[in-house]
N, C-alpha and C positions, 0 to 999 in steps of 0.2 A: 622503589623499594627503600626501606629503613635500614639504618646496621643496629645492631644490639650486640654486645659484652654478653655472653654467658661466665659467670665465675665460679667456678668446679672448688668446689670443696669435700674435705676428708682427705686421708691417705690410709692406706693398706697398703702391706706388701704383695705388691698385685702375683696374679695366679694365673694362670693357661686363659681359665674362664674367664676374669678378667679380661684379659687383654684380648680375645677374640668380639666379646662384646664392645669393649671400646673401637676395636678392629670393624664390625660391624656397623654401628655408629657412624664413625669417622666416612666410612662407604656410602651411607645415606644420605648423608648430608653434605656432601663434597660439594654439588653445585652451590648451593646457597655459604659456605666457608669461607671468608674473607680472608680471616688469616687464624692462629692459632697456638698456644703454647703449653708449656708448663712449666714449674716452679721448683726446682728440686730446694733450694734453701732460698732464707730472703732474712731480713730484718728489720726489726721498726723502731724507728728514729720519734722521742718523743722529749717534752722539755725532762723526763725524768733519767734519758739517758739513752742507750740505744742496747736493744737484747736481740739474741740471735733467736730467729725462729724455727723451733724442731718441727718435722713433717708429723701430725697427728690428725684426727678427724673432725679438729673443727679448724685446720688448718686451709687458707685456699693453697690450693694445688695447681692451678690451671687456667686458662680463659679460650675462649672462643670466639670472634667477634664473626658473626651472621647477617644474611640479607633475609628480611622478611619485611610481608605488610603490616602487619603493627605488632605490638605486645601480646596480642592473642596469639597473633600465630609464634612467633618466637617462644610462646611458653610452650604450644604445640611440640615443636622440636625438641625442648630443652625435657620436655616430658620422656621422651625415647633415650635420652640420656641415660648410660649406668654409670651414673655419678656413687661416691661412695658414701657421702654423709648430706649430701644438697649441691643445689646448684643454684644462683643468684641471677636473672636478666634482669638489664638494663637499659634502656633506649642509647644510643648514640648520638647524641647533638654536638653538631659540626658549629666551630667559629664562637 
């Protein structure tokens, strides 16, 4: 098996509905879940300076990193997602 980064983007202020579906999700995918987080504030450091970043909907929020056999199936997964604005996979290469 491969790992893949899911990168969960958007933010709302989540709702009942919400969070059962993420609740959901999260149940589904348990075996294959390597590990997991999210993002409540962050910032980006660039030669122009460094700005705080506010939670909105093209904000990433989140990551996922998962076991699958390739980029087809990881998008599988990431498809059951109730992400709120996109979700981004990415293969994982080791070393």
């Amino acid at each position: 098996m491969k790992k893949f980064v899911l990168l969960h983007y958007g933010f709302e202020k989540p709702t009942p509905e919400i969070m059962a579906a993420w609740n959901k999700w999260l149940e589904s995918t348990k075996d294959r879940t390597i590990d997991m987080g999210h993002f409540p504030r962050g910032r980006e450091i660039s030669k122009a300076g460094t700005k705080d970043l506010p939670l909105e909907l093209d904000s990433i929020t989140g990551f996922s990193i998962i076991s699958a056999d390739s980029l087809d199936d990881a998008e599988k997964i990431a498809q059951s997602n109730p992400y709120i604005s996109s979700i981004r996979v990415y293969e994982v290469m080791s070393g």
